[in-house]
DSSP file (Angstrom, degrees, kcal/mol; ACC not computed):
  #  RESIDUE AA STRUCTURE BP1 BP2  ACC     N-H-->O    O-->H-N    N-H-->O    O-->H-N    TCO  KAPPA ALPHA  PHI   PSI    X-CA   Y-CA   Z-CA
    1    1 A X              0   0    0      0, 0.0     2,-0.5     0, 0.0     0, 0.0   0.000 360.0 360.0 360.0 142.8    2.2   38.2   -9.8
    2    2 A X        -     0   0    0     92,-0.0     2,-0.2    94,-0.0    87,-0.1  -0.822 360.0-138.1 -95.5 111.0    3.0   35.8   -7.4
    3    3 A X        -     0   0    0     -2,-0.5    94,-0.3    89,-0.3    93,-0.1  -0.654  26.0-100.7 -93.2 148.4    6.3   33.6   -8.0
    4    4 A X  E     -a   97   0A   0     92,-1.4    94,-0.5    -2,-0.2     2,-0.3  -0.056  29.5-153.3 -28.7 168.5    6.5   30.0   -7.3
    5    5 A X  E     -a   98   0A   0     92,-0.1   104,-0.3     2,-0.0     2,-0.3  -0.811  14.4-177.1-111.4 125.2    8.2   28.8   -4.2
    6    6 A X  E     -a   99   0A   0     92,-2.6    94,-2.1    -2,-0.3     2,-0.6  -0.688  23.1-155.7-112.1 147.7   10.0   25.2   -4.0
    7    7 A X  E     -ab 100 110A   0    102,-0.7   104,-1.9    -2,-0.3     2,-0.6  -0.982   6.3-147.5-131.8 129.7   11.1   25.4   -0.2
    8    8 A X  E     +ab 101 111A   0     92,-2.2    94,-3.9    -2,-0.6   104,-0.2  -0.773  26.6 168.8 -82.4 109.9   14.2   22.9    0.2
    9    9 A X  E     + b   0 112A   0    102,-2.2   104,-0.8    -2,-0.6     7,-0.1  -0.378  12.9 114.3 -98.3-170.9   14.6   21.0    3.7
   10   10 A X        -     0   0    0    102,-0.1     4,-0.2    -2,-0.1     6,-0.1  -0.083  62.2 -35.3 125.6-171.6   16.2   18.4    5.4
   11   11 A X  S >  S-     0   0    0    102,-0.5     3,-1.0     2,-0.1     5,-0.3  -0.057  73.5 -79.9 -68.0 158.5   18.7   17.8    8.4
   12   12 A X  T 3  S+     0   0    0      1,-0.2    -1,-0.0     2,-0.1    -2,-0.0  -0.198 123.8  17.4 -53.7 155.9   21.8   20.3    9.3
   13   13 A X  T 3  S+     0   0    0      1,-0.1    -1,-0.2    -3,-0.0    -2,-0.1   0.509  91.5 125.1  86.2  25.0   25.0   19.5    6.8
   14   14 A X  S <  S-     0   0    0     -3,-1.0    -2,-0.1    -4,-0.2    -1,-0.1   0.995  88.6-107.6 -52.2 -63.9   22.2   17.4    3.9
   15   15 A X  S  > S+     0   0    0     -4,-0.2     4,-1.1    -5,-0.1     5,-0.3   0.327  73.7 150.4 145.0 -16.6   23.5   19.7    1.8
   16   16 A X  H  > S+     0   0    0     -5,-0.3     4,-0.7     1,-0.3     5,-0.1   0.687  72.0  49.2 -47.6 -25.3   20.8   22.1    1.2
   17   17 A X  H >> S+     0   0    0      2,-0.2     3,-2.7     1,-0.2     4,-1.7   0.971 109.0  59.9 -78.2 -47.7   22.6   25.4    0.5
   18   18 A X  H >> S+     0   0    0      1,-0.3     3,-2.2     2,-0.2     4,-1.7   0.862 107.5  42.0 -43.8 -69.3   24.8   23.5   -2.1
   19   19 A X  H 3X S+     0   0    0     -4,-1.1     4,-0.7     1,-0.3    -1,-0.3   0.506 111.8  52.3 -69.3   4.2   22.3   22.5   -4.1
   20   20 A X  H <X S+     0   0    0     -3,-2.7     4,-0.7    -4,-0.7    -1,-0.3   0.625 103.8  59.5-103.1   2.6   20.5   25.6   -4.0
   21   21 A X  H <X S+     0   0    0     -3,-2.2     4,-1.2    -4,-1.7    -2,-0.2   0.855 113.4  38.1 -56.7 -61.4   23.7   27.3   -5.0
   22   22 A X  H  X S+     0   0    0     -4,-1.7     4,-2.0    -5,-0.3     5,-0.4   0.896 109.4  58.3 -75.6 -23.3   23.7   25.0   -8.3
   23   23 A X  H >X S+     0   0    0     -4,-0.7     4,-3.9    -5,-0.3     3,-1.1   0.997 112.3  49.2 -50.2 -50.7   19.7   25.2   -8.9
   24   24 A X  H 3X S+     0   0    0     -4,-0.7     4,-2.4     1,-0.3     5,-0.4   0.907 110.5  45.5 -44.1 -46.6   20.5   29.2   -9.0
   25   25 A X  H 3< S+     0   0    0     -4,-1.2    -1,-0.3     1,-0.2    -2,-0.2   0.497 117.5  41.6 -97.9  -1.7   23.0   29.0  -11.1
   26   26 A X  H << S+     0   0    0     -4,-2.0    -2,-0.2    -3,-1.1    -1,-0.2   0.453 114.0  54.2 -97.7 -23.6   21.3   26.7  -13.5
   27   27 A X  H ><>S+     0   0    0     -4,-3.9     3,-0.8    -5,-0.4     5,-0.6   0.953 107.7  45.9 -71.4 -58.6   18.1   28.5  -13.2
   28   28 A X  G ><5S+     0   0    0     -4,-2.4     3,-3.3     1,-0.2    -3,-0.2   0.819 109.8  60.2 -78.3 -43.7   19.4   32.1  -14.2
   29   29 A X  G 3 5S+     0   0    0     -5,-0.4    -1,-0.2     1,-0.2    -2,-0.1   0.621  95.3  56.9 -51.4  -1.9   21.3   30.5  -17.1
   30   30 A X  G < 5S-     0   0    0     -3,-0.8    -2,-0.2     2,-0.1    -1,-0.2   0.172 129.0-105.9-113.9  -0.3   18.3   29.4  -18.4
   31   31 A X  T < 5S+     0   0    0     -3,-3.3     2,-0.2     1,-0.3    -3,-0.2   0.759  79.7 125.6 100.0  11.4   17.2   33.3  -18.4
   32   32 A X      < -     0   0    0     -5,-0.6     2,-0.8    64,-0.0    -1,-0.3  -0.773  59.4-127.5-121.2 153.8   14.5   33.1  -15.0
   33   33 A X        -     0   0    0     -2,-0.2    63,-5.7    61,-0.1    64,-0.5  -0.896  30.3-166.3-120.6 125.0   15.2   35.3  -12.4
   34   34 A X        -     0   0    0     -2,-0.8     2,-0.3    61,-0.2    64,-0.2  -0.694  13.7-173.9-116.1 134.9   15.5   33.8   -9.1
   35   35 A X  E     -c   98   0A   0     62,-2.1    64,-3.4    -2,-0.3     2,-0.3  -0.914  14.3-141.9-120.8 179.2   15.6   34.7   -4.9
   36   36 A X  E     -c   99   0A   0     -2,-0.3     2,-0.2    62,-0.2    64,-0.2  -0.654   9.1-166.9-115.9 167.5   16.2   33.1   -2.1
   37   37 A X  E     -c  100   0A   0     62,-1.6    64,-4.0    -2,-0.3     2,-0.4  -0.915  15.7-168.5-155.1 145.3   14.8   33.1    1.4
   38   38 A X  E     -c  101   0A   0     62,-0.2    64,-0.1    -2,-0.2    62,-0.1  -0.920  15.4-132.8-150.9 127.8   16.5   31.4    4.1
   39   39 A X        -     0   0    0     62,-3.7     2,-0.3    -2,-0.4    62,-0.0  -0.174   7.5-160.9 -85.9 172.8   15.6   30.5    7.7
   40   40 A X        -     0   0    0      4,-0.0     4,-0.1     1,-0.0    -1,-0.1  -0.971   8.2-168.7-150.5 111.7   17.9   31.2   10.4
   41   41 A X  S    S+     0   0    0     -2,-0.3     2,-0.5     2,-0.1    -2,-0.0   0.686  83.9  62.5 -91.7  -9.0   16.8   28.7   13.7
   42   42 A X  S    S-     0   0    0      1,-0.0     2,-0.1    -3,-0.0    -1,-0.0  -0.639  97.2-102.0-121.9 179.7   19.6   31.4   15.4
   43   43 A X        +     0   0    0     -2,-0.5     2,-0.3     2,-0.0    -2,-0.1  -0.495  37.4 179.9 -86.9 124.9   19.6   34.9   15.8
   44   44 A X        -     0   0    0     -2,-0.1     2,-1.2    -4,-0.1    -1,-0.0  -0.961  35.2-106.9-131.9 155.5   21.4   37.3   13.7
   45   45 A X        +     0   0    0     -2,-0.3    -2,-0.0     1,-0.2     0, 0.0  -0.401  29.8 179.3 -62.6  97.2   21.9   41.0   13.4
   46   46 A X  S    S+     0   0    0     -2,-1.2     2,-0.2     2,-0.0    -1,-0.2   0.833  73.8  27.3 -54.5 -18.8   19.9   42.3   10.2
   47   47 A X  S    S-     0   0    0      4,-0.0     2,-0.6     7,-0.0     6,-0.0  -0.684  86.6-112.3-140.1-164.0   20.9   45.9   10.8
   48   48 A X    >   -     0   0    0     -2,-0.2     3,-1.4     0, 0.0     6,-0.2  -0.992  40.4-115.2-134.7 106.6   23.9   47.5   12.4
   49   49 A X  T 3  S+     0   0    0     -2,-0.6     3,-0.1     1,-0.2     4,-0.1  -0.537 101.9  23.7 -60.6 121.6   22.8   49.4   15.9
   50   50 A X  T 3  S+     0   0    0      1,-0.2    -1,-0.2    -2,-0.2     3,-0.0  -0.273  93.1 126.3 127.4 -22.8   23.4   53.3   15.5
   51   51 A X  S <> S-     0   0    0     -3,-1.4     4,-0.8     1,-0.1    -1,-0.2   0.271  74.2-114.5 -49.3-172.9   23.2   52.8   12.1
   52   52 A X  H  > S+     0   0    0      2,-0.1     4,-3.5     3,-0.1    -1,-0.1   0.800 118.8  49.0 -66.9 -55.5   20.3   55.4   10.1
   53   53 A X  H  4 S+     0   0    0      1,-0.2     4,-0.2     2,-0.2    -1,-0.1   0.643 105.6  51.0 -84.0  14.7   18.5   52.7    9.4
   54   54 A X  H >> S+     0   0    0     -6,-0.2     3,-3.0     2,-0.2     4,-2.1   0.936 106.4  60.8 -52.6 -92.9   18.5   51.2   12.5
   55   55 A X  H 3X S+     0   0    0     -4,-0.8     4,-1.4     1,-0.3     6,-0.3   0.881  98.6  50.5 -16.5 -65.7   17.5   54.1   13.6
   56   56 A X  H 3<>S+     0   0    0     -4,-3.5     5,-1.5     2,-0.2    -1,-0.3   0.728 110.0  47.9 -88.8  11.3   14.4   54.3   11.8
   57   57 A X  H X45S+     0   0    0     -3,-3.0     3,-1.4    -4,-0.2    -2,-0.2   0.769 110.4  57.3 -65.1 -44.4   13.0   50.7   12.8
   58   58 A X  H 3<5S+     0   0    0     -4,-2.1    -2,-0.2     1,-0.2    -3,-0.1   0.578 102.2  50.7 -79.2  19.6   13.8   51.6   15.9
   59   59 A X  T 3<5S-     0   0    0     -4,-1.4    -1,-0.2    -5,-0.3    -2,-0.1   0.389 135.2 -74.8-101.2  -1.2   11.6   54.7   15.7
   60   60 A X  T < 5S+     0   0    0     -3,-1.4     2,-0.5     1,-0.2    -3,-0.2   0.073  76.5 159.4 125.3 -14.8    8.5   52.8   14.5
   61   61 A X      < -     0   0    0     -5,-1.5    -1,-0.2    -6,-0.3    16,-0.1  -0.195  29.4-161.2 -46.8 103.2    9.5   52.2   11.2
   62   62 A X  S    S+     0   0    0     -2,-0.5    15,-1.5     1,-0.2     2,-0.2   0.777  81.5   8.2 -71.6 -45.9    7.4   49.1    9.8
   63   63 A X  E     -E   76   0B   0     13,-0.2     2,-0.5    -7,-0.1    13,-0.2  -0.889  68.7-159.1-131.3-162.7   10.0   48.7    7.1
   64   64 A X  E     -E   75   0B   0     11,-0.7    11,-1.9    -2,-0.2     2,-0.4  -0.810   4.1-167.4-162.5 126.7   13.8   50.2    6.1
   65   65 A X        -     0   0    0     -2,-0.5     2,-0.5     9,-0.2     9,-0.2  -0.885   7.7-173.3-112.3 103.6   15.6   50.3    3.1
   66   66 A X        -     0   0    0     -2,-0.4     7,-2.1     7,-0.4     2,-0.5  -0.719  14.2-175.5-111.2 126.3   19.1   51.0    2.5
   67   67 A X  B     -F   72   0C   0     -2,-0.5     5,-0.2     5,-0.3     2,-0.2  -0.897   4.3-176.6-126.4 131.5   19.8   51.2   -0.8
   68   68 A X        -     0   0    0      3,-2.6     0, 0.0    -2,-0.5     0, 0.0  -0.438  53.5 -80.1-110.6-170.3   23.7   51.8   -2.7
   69   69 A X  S    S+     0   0    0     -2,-0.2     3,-0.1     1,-0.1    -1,-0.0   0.873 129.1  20.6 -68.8 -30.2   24.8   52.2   -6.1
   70   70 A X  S    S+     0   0    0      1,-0.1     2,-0.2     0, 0.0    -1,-0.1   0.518 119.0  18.3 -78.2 -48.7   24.5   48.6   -6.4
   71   71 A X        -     0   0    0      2,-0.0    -3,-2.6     0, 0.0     2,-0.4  -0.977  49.3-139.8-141.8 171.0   22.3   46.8   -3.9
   72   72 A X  B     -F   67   0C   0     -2,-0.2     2,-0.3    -5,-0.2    -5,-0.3  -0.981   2.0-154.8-146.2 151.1   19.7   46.9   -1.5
   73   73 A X        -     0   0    0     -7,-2.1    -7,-0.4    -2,-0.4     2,-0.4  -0.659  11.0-154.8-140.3 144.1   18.9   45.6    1.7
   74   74 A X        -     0   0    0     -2,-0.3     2,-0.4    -9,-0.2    -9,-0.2  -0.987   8.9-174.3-134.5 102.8   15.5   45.3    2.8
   75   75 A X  E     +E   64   0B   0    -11,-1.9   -11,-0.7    -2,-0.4     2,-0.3  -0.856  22.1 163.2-108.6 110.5   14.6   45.3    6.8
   76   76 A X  E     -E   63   0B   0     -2,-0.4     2,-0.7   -13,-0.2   -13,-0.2  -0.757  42.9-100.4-141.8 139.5   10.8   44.6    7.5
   77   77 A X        +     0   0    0    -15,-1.5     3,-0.0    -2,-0.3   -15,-0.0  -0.661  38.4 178.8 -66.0 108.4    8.6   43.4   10.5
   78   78 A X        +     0   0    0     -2,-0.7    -1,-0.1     1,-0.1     9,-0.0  -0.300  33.1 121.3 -98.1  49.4    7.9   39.9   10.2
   79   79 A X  S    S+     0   0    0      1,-0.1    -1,-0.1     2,-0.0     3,-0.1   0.957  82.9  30.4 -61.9 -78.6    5.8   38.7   13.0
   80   80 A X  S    S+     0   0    0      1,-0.2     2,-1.2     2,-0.1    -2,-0.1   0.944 119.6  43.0 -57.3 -51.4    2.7   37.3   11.3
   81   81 A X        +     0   0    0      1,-0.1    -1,-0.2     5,-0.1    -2,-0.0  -0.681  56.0 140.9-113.9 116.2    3.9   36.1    7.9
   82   82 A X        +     0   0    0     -2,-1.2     2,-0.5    -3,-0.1    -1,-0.1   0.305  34.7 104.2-123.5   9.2    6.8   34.4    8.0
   83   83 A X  S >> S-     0   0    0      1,-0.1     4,-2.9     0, 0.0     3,-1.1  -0.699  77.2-112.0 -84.0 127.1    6.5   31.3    5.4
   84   84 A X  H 3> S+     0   0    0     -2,-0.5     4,-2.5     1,-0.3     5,-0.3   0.895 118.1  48.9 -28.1 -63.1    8.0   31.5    2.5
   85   85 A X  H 3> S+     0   0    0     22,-0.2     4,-2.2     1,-0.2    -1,-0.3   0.918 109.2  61.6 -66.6 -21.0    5.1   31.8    0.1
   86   86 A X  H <> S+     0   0    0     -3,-1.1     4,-1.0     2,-0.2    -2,-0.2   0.980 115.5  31.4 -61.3 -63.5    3.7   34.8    2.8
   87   87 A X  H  X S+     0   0    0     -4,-2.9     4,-5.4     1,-0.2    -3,-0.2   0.888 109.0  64.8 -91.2 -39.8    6.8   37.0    2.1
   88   88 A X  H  < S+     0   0    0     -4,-2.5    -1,-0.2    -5,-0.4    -2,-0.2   0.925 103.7  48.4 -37.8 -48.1    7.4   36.0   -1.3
   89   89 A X  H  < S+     0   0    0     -4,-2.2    -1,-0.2    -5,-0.3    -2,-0.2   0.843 121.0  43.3 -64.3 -24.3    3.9   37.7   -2.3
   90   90 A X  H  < S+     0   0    0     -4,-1.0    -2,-0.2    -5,-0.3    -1,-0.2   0.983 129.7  10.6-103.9 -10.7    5.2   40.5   -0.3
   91   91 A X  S  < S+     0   0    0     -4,-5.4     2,-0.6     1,-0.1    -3,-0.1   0.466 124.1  47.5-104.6-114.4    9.1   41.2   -1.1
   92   92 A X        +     0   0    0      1,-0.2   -89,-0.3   -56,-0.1     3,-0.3  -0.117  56.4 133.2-144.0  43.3   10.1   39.1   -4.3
   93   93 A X  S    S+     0   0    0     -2,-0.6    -1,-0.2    -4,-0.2    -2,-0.1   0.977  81.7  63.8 -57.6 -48.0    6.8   40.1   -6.9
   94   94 A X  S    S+     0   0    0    -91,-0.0    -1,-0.1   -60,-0.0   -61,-0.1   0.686  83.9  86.6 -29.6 -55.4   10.3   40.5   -9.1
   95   95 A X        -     0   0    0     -3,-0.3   -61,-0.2    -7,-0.1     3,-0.1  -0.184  64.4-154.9 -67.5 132.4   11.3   37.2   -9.0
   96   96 A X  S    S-     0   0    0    -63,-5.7   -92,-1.4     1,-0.2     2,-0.3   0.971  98.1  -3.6 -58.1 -45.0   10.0   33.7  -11.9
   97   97 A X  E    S-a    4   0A   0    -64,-0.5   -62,-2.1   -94,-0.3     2,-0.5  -0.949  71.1-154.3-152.6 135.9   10.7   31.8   -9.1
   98   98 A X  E     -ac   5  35A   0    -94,-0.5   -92,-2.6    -2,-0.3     2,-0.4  -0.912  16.8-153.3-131.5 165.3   12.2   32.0   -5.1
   99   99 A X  E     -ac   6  36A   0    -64,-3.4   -62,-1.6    -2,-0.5     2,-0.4  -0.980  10.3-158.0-140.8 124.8   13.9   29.1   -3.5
  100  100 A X  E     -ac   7  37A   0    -94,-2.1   -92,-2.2    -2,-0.4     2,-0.4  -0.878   6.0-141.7-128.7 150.7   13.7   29.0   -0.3
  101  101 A X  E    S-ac   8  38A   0    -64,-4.0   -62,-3.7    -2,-0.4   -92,-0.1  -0.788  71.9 -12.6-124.6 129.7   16.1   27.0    2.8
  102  102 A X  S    S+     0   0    0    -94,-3.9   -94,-0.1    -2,-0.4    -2,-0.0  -0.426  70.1 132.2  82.5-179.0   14.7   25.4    6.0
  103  103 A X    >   +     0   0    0     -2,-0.1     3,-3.2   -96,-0.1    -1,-0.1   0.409  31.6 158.0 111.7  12.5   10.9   26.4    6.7
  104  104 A X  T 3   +     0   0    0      1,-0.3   -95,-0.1   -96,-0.2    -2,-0.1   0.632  65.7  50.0 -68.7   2.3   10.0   22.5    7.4
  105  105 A X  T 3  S+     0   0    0     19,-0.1    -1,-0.3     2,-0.0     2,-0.3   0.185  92.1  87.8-129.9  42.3    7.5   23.2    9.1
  106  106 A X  S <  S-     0   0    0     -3,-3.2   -22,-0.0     1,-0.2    22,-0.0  -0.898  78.8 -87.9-131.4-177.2    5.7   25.4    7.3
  107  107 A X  S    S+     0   0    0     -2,-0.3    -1,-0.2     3,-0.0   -22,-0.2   0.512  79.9  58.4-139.9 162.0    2.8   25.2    4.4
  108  108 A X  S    S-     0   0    0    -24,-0.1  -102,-0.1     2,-0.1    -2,-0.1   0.052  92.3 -32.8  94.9-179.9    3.9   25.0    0.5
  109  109 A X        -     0   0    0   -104,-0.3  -102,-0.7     1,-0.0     2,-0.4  -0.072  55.3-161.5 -52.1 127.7    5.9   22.8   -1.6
  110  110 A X  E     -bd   7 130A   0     19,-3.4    21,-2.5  -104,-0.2    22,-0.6  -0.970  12.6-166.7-142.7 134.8    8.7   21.0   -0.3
  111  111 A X  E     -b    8   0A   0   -104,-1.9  -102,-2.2    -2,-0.4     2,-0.9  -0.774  23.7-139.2 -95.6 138.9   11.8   19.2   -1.8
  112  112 A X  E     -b    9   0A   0     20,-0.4    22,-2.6    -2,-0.3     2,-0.6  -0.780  12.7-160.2-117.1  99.3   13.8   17.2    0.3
  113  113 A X  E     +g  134   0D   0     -2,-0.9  -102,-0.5  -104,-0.8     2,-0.3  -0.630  24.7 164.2 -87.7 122.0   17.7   16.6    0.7
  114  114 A X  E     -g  135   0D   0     20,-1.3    22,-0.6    -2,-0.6    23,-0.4  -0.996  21.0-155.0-155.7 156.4   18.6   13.8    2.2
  115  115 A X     >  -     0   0    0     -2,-0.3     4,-0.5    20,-0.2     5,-0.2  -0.644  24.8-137.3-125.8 170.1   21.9   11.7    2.6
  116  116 A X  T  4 S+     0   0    0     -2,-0.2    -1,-0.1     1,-0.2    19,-0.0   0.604 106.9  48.6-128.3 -33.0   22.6    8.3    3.2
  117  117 A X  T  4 S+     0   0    0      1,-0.2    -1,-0.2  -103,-0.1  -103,-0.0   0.179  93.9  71.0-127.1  23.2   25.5    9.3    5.8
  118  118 A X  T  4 S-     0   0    0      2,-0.1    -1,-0.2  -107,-0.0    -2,-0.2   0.680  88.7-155.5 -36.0 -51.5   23.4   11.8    7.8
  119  119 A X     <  +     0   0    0     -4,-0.5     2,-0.3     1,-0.3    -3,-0.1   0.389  48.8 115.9  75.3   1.5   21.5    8.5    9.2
  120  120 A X        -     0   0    0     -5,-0.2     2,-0.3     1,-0.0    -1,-0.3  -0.756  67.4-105.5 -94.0 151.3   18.2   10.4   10.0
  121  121 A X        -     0   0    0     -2,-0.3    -1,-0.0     1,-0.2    -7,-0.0  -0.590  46.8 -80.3 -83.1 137.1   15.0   10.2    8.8
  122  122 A X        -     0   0    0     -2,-0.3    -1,-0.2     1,-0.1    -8,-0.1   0.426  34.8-130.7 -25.7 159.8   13.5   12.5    6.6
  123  123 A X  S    S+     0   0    0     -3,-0.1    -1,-0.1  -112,-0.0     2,-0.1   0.788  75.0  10.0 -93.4 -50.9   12.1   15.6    8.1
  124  124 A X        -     0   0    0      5,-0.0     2,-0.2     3,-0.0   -19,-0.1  -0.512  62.9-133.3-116.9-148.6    8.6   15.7    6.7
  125  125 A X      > -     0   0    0     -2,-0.1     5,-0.6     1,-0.1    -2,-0.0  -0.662  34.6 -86.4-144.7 179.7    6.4   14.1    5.0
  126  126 A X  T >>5S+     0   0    0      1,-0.2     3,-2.4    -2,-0.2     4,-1.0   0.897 127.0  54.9 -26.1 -58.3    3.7   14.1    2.1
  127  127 A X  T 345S+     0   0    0      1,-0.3    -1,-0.2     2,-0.2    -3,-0.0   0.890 101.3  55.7 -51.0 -33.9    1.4   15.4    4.4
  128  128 A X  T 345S-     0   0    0      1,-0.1    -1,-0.3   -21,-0.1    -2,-0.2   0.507 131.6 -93.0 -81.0  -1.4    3.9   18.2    5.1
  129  129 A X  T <45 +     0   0    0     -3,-2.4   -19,-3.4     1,-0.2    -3,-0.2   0.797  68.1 163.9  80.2  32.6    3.9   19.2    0.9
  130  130 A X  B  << +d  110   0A   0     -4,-1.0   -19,-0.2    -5,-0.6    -1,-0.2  -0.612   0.9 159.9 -73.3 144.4    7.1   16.7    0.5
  131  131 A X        +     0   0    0    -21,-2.5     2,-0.3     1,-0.3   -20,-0.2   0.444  57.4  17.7-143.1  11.2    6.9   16.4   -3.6
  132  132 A X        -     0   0    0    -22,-0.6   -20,-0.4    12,-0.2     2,-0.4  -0.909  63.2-136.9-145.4 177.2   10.4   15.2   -4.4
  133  133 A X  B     -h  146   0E   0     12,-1.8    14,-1.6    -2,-0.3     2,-0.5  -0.988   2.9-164.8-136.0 134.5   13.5   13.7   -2.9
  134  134 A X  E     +g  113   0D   0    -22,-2.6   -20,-1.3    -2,-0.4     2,-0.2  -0.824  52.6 107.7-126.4  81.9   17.1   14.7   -3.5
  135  135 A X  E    S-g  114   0D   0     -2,-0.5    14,-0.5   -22,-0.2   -20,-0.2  -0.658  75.3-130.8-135.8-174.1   19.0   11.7   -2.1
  136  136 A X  S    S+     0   0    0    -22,-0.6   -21,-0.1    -2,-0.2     2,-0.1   0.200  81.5 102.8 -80.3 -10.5   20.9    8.8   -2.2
  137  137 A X        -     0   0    0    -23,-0.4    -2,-0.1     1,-0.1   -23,-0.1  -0.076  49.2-177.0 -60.4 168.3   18.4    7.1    0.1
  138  138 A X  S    S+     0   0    0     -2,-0.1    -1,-0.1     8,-0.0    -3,-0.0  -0.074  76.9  49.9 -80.8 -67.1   16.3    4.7   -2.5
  139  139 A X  S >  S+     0   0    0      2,-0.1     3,-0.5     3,-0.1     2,-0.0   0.718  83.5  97.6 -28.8 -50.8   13.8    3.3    0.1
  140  140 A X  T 3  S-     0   0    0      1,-0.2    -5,-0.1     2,-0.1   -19,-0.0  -0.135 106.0 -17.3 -72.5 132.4   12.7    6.4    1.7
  141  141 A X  T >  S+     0   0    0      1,-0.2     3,-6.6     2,-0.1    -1,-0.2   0.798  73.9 177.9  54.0  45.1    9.2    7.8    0.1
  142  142 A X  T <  S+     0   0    0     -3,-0.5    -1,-0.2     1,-0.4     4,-0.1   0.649  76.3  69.1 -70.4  -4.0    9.4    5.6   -3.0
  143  143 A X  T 3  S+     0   0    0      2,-0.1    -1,-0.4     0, 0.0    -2,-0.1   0.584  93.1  75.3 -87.3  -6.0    6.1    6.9   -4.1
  144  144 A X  S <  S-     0   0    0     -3,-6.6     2,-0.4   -12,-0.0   -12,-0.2  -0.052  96.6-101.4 -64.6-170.7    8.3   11.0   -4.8
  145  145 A X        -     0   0    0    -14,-0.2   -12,-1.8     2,-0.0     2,-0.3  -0.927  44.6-143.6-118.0 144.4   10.4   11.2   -7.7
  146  146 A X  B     -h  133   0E   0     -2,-0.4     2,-0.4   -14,-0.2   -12,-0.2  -0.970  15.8-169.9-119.7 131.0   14.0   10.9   -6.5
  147  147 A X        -     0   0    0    -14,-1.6     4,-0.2    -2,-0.3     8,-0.0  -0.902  24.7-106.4 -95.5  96.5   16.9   12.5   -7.7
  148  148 A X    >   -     0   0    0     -2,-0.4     3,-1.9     1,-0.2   -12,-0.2   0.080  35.9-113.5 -51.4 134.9   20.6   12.2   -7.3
  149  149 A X  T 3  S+     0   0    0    -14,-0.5    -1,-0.2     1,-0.3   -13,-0.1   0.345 116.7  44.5 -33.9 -13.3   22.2   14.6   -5.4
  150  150 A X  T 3  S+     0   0    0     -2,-0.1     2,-2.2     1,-0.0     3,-0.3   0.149  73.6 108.9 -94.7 -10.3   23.9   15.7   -8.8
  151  151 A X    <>  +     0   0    0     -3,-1.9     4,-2.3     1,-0.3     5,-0.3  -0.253  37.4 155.5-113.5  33.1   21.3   15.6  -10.9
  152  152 A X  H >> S+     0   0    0     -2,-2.2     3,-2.2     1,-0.2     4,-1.3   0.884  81.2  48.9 -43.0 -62.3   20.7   20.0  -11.6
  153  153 A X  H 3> S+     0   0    0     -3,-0.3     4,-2.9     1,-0.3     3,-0.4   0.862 109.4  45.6 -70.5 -51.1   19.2   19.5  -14.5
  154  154 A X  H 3> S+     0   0    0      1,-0.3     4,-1.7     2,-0.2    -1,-0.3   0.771 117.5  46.8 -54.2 -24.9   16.6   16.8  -13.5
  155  155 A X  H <X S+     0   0    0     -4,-2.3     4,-1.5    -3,-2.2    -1,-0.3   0.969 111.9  49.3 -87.1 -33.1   15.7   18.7  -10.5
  156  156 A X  H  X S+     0   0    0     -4,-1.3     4,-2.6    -3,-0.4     5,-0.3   0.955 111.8  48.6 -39.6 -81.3   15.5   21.9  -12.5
  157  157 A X  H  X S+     0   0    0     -4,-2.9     4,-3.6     2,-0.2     5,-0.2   0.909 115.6  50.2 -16.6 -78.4   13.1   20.0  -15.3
  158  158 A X  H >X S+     0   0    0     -4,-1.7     3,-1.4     1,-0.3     4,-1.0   0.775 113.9  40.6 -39.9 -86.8   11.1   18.8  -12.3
  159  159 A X  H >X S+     0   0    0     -4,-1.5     3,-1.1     1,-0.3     4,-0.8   0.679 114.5  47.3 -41.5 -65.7   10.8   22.0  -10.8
  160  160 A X  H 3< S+     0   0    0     -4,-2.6     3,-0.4     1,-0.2    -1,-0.3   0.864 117.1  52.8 -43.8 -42.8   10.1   24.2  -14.1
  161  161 A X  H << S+     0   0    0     -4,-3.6    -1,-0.2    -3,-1.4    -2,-0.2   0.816 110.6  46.9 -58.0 -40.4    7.6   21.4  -14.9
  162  162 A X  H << S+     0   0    0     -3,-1.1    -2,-0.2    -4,-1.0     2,-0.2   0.116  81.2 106.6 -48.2 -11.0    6.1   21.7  -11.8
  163  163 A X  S  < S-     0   0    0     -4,-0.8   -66,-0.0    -3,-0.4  -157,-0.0  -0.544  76.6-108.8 -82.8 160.8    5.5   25.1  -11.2
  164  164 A X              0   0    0     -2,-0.2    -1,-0.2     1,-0.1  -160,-0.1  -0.063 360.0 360.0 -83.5-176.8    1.8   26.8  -11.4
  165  165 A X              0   0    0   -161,-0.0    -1,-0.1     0, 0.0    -2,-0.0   0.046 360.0 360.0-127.6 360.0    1.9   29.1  -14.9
């Protein structure tokens, strides 16, 4: 099964991660089990060089999984699919629902944070798979449904309402 993906945008310091902090934590109280995916526009280490599993990506390994009493970390060749709904069908089958930060310019469903004392203009668009707004902004895209930055539940509603079944 395939889980939804709502991908959250908008400009550095909107806000996104906050509110996908509370969505989480309003989502999984409500008994759905959620991941994230989250772009990175800079480069960070995924694995520890020397490490074993280090070691075995750099030996050809396609992916490598370090697993603890507790968690597990998952390091995987992404060249070709790198959109959110792409990797969701291939890591997070687990998951009701993934939520996913940044991606704005790629395919699927997109929510938009945006703030009144940022002073830029939205990052996409309809065309782009904009289907809500999470602002303070009124003006902007008046034809979405808009939500105050505050507003978990309503975006929550939206969302649950809005997902395929």
């Amino acid at each position: 099964m395939n889980p939804a993906v709502f991908t959250f945008v908008g400009h550095s310091g909107s806000g996104k991660t906050t509110l996908v902090e509370k969505l989480l934590r309003e989502l999984t109280a409500r008994g759905l089990r959620v991941a994230t995916i989250k772009h990175a526009h800079h480069k960070v280490v995924l694995d520890t060089p020397g490490k074993d599993s280090w070691k075995y990506k750099q030996a050809g390994a396609v992916m490598s999984m370090l697993v603890t009493s507790n968690e597990l970390q998952l390091v995987a060749d992404a060249v070709e699919q790198r959109e959110p709904e792409q990797l969701a069908r291939r890591f997070l089958g687990e998951a009701d629902l993934v939520l996913a930060e940044g991606f704005s310019h790629c395919s699927g469903v997109k929510i938009e944070v945006l703030r009144r004392e940022c002073g830029t203009a939205p990052r996409c668009t309809v065309e782009d798979g904009l289907i809500a707004i999470v602002t303070d902004v009124d003006e902007i895209y008046p034809q979405l449904p808009h939500f105050a930055l505050d507003d978990i539940t309503g975006i929550v509603q939206f969302m649950l309402d809005h997902k395929p079944r």
